[in-house]
C-alpha positions in Angstrom: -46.8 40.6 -5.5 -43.6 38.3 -5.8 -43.9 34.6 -5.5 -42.7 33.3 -2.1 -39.4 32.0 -2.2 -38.0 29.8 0.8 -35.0 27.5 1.5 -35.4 23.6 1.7 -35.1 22.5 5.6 -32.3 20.3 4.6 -30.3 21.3 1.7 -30.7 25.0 2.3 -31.6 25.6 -1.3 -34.1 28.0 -3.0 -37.6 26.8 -3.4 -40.8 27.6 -4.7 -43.8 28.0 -2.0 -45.1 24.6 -1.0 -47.2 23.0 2.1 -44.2 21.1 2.4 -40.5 22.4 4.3 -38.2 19.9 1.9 -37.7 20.7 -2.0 -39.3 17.8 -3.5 -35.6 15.8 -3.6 -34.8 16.5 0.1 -38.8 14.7 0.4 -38.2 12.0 -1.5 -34.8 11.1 -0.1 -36.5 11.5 3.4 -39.3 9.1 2.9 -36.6 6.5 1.2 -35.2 6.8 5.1 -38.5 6.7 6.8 -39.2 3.5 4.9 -35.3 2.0 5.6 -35.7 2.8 9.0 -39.4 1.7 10.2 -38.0 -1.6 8.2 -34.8 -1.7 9.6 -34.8 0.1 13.4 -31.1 0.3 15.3 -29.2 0.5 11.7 -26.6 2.8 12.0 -26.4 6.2 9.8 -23.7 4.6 7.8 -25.6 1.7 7.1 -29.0 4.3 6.0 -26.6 6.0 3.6 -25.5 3.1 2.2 -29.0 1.1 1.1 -30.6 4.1 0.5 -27.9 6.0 -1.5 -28.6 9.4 0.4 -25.7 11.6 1.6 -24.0 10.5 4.9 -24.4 14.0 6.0 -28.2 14.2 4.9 -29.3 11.7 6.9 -27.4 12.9 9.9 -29.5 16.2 9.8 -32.3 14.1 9.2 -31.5 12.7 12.2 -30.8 15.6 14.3 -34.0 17.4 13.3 -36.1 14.1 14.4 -37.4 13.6 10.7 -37.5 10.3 10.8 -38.0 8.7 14.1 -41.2 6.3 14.5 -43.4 8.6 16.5 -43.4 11.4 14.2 -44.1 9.3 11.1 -47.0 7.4 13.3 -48.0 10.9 14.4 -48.2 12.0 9.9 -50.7 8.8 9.7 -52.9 10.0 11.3 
């Protein structure tokens, strides 16, 4: 059988199988906003993009699929 092959939740490129929905850049930029944000709540997206030096329109999407608002990085804590 082939290997499993799916597209990163935010950048839309290829992928190799992983417990994870985010190619390992699109992760790593994501938990550089998680950490801005618990840090710094109420900062614009403008402001995110700028101290953590990931794509205006990344951390918009982050934004619109909830990936980095306080209750669902509490909720991976636990």
């Amino acid at each position: 059988m082939g290997e499993i092959v799916r597209n990163c939740r935010l950048c839309k490129k290829p992928m190799e199988s992983s417990p994870f929905t985010m190619c390992n850049t699109c992760l790593m930029e994501s938990n550089r906003v998680q950490s801005y944000v618990i840090k710094h709540p109420h900062v614009s997206i403008e402001r995110i993009s700028e101290q953590t030096e990931v794509p205006y329109v990344k951390v918009e999407l982050m934004v619109k699929l909830g990936l980095n608002e306080k209750d669902t990085v509490e909720s991976q804590a636990h």
